[in-house]
N, C-alpha and C positions, 0 to 999 in steps of 0.2 A: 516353615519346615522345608529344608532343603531338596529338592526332587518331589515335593507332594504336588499333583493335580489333582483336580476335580475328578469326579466322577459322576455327576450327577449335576441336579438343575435346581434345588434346594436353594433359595434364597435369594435367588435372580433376582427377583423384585426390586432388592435392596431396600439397606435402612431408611431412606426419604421418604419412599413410597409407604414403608411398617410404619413411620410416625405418623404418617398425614394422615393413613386409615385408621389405627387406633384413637386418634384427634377426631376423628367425625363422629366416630363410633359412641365413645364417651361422652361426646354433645349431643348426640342423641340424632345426627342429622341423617345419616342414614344405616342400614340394618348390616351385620354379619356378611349376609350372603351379597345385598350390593358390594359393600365393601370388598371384598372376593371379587367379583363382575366389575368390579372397576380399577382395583390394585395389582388384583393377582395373588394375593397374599393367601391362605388356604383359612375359611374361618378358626379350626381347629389353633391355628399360633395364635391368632386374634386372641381368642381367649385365653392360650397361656399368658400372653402379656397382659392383657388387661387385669388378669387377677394376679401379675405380679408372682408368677411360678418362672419363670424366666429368671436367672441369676448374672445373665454375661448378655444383655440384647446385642444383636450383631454377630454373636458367635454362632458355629456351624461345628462340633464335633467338641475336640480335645483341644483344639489348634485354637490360640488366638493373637490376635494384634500383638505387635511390641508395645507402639504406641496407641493412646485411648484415641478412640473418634473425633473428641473436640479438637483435639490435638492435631492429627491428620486434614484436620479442617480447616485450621488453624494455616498449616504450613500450605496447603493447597492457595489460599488466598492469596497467602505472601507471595507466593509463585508466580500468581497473574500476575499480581500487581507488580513487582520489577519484572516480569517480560511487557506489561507496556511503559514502563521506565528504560526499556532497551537494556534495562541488564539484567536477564535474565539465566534463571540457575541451569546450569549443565548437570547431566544425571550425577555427575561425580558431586556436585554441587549440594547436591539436595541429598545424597548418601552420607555426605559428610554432617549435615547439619543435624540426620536423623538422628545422629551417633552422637552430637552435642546436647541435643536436648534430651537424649534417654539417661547421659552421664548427670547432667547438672539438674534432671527429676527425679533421679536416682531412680531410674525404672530399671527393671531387671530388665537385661538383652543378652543377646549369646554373636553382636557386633565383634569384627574382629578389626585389624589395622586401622585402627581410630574411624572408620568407616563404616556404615549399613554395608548388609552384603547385596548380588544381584539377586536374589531372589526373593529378599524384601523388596528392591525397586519396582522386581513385575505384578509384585503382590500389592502394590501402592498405586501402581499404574493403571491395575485392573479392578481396583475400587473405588480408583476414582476417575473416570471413563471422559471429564471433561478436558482432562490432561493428555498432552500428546507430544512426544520428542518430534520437533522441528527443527529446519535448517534454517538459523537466520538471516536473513538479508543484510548484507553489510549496510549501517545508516552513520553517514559522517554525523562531527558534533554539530558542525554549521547547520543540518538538519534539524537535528533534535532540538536545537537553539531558536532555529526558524519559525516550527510550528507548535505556537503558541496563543495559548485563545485570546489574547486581544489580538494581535494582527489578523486574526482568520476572524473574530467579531466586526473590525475596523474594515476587513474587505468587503464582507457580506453589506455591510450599512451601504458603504459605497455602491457597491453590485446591483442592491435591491434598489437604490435611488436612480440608476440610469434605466432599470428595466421599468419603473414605474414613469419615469418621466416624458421617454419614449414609446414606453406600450410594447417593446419588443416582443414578440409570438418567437415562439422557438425556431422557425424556419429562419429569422434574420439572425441565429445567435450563432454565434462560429468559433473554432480554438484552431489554432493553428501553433507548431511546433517543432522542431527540428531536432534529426536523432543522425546517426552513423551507421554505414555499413561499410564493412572493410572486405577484400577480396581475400583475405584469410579464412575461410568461414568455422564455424563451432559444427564437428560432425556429431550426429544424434547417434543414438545408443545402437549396435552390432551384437550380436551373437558372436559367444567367445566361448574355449572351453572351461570348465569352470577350474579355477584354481590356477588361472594364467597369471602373472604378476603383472603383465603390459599387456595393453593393449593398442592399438593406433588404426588408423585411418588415415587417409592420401588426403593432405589439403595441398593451397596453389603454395606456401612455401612457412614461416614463420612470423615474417610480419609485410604487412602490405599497406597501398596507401585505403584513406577514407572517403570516401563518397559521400556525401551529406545530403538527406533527403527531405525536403519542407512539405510537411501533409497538412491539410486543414480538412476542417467537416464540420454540420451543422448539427443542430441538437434534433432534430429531425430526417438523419440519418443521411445527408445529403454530403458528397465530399467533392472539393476543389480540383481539378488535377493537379500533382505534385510539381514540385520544384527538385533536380539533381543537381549538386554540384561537384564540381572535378575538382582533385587537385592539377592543375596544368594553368598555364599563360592562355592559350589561346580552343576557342571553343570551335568543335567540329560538329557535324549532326549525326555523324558516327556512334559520338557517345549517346546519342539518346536512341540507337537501334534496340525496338521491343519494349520502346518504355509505357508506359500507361498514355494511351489519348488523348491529346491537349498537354502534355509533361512539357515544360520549359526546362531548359540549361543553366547553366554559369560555371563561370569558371575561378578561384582566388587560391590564390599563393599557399595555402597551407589544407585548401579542400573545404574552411569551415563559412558558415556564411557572413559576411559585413554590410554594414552601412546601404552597400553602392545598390549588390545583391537584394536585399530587403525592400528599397524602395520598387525594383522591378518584378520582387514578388508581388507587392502589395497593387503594383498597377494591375498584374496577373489577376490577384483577387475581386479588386474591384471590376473589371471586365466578366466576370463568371459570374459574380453576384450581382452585379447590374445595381451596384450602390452609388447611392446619387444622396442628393439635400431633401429630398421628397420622399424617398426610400430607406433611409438607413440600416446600417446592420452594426451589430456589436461584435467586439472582436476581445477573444481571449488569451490572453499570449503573458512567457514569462519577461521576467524586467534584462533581459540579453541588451546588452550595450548597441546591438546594431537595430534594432528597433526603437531607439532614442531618439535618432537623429532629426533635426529638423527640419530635412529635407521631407523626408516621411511624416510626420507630425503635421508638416501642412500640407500634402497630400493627402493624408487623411480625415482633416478639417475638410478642404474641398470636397471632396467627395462623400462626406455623409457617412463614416468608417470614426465609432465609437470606439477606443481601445482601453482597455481597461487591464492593468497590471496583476498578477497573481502575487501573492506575499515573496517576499527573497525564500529559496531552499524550502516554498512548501511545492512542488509540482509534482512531488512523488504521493501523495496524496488529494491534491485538488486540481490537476492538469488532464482532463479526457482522454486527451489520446495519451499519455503516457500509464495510464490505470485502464484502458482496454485496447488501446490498439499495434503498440509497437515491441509488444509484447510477442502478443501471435502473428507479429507480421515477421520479428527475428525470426523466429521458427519457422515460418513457410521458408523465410530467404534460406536459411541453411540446408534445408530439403532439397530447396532447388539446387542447390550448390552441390548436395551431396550427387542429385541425379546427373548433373553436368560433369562432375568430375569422373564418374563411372560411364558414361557414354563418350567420353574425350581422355584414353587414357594416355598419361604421358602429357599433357599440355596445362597449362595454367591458366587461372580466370584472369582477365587483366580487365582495365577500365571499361572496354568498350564490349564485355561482356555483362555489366552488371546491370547496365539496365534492362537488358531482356530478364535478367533471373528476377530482378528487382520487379515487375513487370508482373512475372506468373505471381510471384509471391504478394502482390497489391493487390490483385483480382481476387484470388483469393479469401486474400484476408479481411478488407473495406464492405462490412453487412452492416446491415441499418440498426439492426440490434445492436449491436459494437457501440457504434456513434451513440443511441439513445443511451443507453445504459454506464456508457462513459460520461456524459452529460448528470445522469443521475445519482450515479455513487457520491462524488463531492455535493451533492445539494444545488449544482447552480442551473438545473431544469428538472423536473419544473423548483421553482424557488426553494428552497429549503434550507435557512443557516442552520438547524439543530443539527443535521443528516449525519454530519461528522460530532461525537460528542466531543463537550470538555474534556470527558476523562482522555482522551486518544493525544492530548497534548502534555500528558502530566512526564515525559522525557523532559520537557522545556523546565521543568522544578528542579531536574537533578543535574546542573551547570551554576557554572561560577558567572554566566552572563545576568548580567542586569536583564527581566524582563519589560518591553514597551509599553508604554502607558496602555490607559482602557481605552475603547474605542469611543467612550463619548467626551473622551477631554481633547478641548478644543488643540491643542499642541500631538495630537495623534499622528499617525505618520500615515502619508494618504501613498499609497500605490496606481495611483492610476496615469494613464496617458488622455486627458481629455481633449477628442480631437473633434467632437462634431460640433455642428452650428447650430442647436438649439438655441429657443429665446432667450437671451442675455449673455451668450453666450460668443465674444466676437475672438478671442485667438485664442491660441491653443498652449495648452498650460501643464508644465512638468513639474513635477511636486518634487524638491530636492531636500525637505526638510528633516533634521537631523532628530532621529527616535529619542525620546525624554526617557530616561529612568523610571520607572517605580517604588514607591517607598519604602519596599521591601524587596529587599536581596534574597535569591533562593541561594542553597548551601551548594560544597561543591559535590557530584554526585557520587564519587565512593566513597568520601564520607558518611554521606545519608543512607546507601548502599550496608555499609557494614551496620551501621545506625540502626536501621532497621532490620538487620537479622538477629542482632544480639539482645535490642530490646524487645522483638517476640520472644525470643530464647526465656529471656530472663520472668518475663510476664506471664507465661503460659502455667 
């Protein structure tokens, strides 16, 4: 009903909670009044339903559903399940579909322009309370492609084979990774008057160059000092004014890191971590081309620096610091930014500003919670391959990609960098072997997309 609200608190409980107690009640397992002390439910309905005086269960007045409960239940599932397929229904989406399935059940509805109206939608929304309009995070296909449960089983076999053969303790286990800050910053939210059509804020200009900054940290909350790099030819110590204590420079042609850069983080690293052939520590990092090198690779041999490769395109899910920390470290930086631009008005942030902002905004944000809980969401401290389920890969079904073998066939695609000197262990070995098919092709995804709306449609 168009413009009807509530008034009243009549059946809060909801239908989940009436079945489960009327179910105990009729087994006999426990009484009325528990039942009441534990649902909510008011004995007095108890017994209308159970003797079956209830004509419409779920209804409240005059007013009822368009569509029946199974039904709504129905469409609720399908919902999850393409939002973790990444294609998920937009409210217009799922308006429209109402209207399909009330046409082709031939349910009476009072739908107009081949569409549910909105006040079906908040009436659906507010029934079914595990639903909730989100903003999606753009996720390329190379993504959805990437993480898929054999390579995330195939990493964990690997993963769990160096922690066990080593004995690693979370204090040797480290991720290190590289993200961008640009001297443009993203200004945070202002007070505006309402119904203004623009809004803005004072940034240093439209676009600026990128600064690249290498953070590492332990699974026991401990973190490396960072790496800055410039875009410029030639490195001053200017640029690293206000950066974090122990912060190292570099400088490359385009700001991002290489080869050259990498190897003199990684001597950085090993100096902090005090990794040696007696000592080792495990290193978690994605397959980035400057991390290949062999210059690196047997530095890393020498020195007792395990490196071990993340899957291609899974980092946005199994990468620490990118699932907790450079998250709320953009946000600090841009704060700072926002403070600096409002105490320097009239001037721009240029290179040799950012490490100081960079600076507040790392203090800040580098807390031991951070590190542990980054460590623990993906499962790789303490150990845990189930931590991320199968289902969380079922994107990877709806591509026209061949998925890669299982992780126990010997032709598996190994991700790792093995650089230490354990026994039997004498050089250091890059796995370039090309991913095998599986014997089954998944379909292509809007295919299976509309696939699956029509054959609920038609099934229900």
């Amino acid at each position: 009903m168009v413009g009807y609200r509530r008034k009243s608190d009549r059946g809060k409980y909801g239908q989940a909670a009436l079945n489960e107690a009327i179910r105990k009640v009729k087994a006999g397992e426990i009484s009325k009044r528990k039942a009441e002390q534990m649902f909510g439910v008011p004995r007095k309905t108890l017994t209308r339903h159970i003797l079956g005086e209830v004509k419409k269960p779920g209804n409240l007045g005059r007013f009822e559903c368009v569509l029946p409960v199974e039904i709504e239940e129905a469409v609720v599932n399908h919902a999850i399940k393409l939002q973790r397929m990444l294609f998920g229904l937009s409210t217009a989406d799922l308006q429209r579909l109402a209207f399909e399935i009330a046409e082709r059940q031939k349910i009476p509805h009072c739908f107009k322009g081949k569409m549910a109206g909105n006040s079906w939608l908040r009436g659906f929304l507010a029934r079914h309370p595990n639903l909730a309009v989100r903003c999606p995070e753009p996720t390329s296909i190379q993504r959805a492609i990437g993480f898929n449960a054999p390579s995330k089983q195939a990493f964990f076999k690997l993963y769990g084979e160096e922690l066990q053969k080593n004995s690693f303790t979370p204090d040797r286990i480290f991720n290190v990774d590289e993200s961008g800050l640009t001297v443009v910053h993203r200004p945070g939210k202002v007070l505006a008057q309402k119904g203004e059509k623009q809004v803005g804020k004072i940034t240093s200009g439209e676009k600026g160059d990128t600064m690249t900054i290498v953070c590492t940290m332990s699974a026991t909350g401990v973190f490396v000092p960072p790496m800055l790099i410039f875009k410029r030819k030639r490195m001053t110590e200017l640029l690293l004014r206000g950066s974090p204590a122990g912060s190292i420079g570099g400088c490359s042609v385009n700001g991002w890191i290489d080869s050259t850069l990498f190897v003199r983080w990684l001597q950085h690293f090993i100096e902090h971590t005090k990794a040696s052939t007696t000592h080792k520590v495990l290193l978690v990092l994605d397959g980035h081309s400057s991390h290949k090198s062999l210059e690196a690779i047997e530095l890393a041999r020498r020195s007792g620096v395990t490196m071990i490769c993340l899957p291609p395109h899974t980092t946005h899910r199994m990468q620490p610091l990118d699932l907790t920390v450079y998250g709320p470290l953009k946000k600090n930086y841009n704060r700072e930014c926002d403070k600096w631009m409002i105490t320097h008005p009239g001037r721009r942030i240029t290179p040799f500003d950012q490490a100081a902002l960079f600076g507040s905004a790392y203090v800040n944000t580098m807390t031991m919670d951070k590190a542990v809980t980054g460590f623990e969401s993906p499962g790789l401290w303490p150990f845990n391959p189930d931590k991320i389920p199968d289902e969380d890969c079922v994107a990877s079904l709806v591509t026209d990609e061949p998925l890669p073998s299982t992780a126990g066939n010997s032709s598996s695609p190994s991700n790792s960098i093995s650089a230490s000197t354990a026994a039997g262990v004498t050089e250091p070995t890059v796995s370039t072997k090309k991913t095998t098919t599986a014997t089954r092709k998944s379909t292509v995804g809007h295919g299976i997309v509309c696939l699956l709306v029509f054959s609920m449609i038609l099934h229900l």
